[in-house]
C-alpha positions as CSV (number, residue, x, y, z in Angstrom):
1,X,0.3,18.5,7.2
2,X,0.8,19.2,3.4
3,X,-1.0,20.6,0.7
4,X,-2.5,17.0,0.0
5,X,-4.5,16.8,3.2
6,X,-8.0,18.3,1.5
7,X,-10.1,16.4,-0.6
8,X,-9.3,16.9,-4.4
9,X,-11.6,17.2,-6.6
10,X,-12.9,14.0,-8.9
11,X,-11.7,13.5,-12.2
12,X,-12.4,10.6,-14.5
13,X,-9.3,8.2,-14.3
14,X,-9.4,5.1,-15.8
15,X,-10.3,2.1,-12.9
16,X,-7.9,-0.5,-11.5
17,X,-9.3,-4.4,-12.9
18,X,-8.9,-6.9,-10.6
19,X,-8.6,-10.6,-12.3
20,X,-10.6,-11.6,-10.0
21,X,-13.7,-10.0,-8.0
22,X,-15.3,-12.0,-5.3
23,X,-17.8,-11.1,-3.6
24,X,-15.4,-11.7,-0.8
25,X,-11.7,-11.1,0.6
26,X,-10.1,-13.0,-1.1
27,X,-6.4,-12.1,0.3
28,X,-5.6,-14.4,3.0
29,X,-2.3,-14.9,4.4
30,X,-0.3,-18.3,3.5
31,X,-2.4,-18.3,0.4
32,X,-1.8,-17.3,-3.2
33,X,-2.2,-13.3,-3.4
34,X,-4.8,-12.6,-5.8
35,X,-4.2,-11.1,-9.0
36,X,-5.0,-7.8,-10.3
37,X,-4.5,-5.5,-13.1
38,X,-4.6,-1.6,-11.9
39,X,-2.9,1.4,-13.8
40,X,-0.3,3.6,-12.7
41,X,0.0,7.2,-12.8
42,X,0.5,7.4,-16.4
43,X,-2.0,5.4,-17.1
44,X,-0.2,2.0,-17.7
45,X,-1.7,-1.1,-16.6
46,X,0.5,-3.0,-13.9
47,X,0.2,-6.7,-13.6
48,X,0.8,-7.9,-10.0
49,X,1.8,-11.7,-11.4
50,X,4.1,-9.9,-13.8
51,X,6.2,-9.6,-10.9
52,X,6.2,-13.4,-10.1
53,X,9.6,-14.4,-8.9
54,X,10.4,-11.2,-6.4
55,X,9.0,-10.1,-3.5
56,X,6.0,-8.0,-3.9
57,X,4.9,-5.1,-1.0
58,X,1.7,-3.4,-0.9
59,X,1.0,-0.6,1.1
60,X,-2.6,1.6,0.8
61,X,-2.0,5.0,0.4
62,X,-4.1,8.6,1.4
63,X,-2.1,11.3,1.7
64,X,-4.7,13.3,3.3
65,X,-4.9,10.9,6.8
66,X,-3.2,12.2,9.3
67,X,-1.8,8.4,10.0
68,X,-0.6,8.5,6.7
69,X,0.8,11.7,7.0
70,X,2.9,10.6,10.4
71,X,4.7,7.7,8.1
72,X,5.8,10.4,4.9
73,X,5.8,13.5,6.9
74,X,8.7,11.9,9.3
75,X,10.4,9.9,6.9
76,X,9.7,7.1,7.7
77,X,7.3,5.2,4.8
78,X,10.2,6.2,2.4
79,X,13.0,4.6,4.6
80,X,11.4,2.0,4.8
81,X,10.6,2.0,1.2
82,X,14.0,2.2,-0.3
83,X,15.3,-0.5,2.4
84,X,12.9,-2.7,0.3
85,X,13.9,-1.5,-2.9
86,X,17.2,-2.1,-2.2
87,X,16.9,-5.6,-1.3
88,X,14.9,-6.0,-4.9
89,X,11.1,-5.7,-3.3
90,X,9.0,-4.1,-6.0
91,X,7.2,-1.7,-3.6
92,X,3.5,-0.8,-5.6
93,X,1.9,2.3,-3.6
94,X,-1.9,1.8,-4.2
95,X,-4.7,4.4,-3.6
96,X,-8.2,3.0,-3.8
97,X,-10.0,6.7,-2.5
98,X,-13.2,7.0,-4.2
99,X,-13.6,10.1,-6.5
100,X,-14.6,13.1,-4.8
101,X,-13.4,11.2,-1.2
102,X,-10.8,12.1,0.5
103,X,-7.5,10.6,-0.7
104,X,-8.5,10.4,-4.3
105,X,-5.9,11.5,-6.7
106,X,-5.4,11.9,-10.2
107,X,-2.3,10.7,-12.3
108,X,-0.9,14.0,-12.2
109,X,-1.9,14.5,-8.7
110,X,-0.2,11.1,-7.7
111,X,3.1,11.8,-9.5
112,X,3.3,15.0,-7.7
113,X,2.6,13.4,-4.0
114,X,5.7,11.2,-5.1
115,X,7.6,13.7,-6.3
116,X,7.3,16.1,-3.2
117,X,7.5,13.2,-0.4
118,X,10.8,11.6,-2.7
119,X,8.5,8.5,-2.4
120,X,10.7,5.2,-3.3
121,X,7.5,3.3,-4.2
122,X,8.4,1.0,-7.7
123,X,4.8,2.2,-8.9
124,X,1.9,4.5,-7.4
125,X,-1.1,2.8,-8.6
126,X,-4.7,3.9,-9.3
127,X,-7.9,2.3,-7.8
128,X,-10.8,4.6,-7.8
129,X,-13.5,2.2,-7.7
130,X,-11.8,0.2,-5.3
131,X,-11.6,-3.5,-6.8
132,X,-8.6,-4.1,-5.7
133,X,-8.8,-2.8,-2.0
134,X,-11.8,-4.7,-1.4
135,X,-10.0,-7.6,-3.6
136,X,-7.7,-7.3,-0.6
137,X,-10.4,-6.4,1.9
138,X,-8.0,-3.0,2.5
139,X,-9.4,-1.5,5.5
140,X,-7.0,1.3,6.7
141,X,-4.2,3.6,5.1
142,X,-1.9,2.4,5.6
143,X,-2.4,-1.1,5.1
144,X,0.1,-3.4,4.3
145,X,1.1,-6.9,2.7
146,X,3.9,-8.8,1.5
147,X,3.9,-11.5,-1.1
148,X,6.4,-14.0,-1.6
149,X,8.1,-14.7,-4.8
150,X,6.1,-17.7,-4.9
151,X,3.4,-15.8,-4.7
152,X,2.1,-16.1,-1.7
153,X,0.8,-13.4,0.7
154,X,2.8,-14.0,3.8
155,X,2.0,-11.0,5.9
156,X,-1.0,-8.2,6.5
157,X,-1.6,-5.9,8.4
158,X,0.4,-2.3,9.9
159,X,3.7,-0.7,9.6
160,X,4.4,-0.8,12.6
161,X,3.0,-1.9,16.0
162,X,3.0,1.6,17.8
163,X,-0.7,2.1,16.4
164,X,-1.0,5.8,16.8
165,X,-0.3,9.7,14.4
166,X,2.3,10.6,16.7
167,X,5.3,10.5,14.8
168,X,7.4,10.0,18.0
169,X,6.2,7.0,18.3
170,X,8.5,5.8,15.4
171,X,11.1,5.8,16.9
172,X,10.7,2.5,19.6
173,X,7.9,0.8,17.2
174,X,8.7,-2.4,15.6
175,X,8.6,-2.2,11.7
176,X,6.3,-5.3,11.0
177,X,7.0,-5.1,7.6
178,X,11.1,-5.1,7.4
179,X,11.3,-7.7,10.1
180,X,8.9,-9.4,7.8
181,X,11.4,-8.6,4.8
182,X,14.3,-10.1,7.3
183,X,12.5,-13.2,8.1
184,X,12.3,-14.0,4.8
185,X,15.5,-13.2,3.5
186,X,17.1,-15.5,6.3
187,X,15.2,-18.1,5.2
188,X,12.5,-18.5,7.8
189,X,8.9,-18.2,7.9
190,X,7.1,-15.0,8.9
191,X,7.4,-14.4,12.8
192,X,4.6,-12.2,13.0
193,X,2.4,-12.9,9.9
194,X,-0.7,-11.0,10.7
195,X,-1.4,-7.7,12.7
196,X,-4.3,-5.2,12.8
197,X,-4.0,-2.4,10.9
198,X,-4.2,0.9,12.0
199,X,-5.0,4.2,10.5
200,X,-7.9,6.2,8.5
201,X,-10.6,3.5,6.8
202,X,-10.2,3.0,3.0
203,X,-12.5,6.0,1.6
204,X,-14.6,3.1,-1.0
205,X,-16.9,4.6,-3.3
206,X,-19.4,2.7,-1.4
């Protein structure tokens, strides 16, 4: 466990704006991923089309779920974030814990998570009032998705498929998301495209 598992307190942060709200998901695999528009630590707006042209990963963050905590605490999240990195992915972290939930971080609070985990994420991004989790209908952290170049989301769902907080499990699971990253840098389509996510629920303002 590490000093990020409690709750930390609220403080106003300025909320992530999603291009487009529906009133539902509107993330769907083998469709354009919608756009959104959500600060990062510093308080710079981050475009997701701005990134048109690379491949794009996602990946819901709370440092204080124990799920979450077997994926940084072994190693393993930033592995399998500077793999990505290395192959060009721009990897955006994104927290969407409501204020005074756990999870919820500030700026600062976010750049020192990073900082102490040496996270390899491109950008840690900001979503306190959850627009763009529930733009993505973001159930668990972690929760992951990869989107094309194109700009299409071509996978969803875990890490992994060993769906548990026991870090020994790591070791034999199947990284859904690299072999995702494979599949598409050899030139074929997405083997496994979809997967059920495991971990702590998304802790949404409402």
């Amino acid at each position: 466990m590490t000093r990020f598992s409690t709750v930390l307190a609220p403080v106003a942060l300025v909320a992530a704006v999603a291009l487009a709200a529906p009133a539902f998901p509107a993330a769907h695999v083998g469709q354009p991923a919608p756009d959104f528009v959500a600060a990062d630590t510093s308080g710079k707006p981050v475009k997701l089309s701005s990134f048109r042209g690379k491949t794009v990963v996602l990946e819901w963050n709370n440092p204080g779920c124990p799920f979450v905590q077997k994926h940084y605490n072994s190693g393993n999240m930033q592995k399998t974030q500077d793999a990505a990195v290395q192959q060009g992915v721009v990897w955006l972290t994104i927290n969407s814990g409501a204020p005074g939930k756990q999870g919820y971080m500030t700026g600062a609070e976010a750049i020192a998570f990073e900082k102490s985990e040496k996270a390899k994420a491109t950008a840690y991004l900001l979503d306190p009032k959850g627009i763009v989790g529930k733009l993505y209908d973001a159930k668990t952290t972690p929760h992951m998705y990869v989107i094309d170049p194109k700009g299409t989301l071509v996978y969803a769902g875990a890490i992994d498929d060993k769906p548990t907080a026991d870090p020994d499990d790591i070791k034999t699971a199947n990284n859904l998301v690299l072999s995702a990253l494979a599949d598409m840098k050899a030139g074929k389509p997405v083997a496994v495209a979809t997967s059920k996510p495991y971990g702590c629920s998304v802790k949404y303002a409402s």
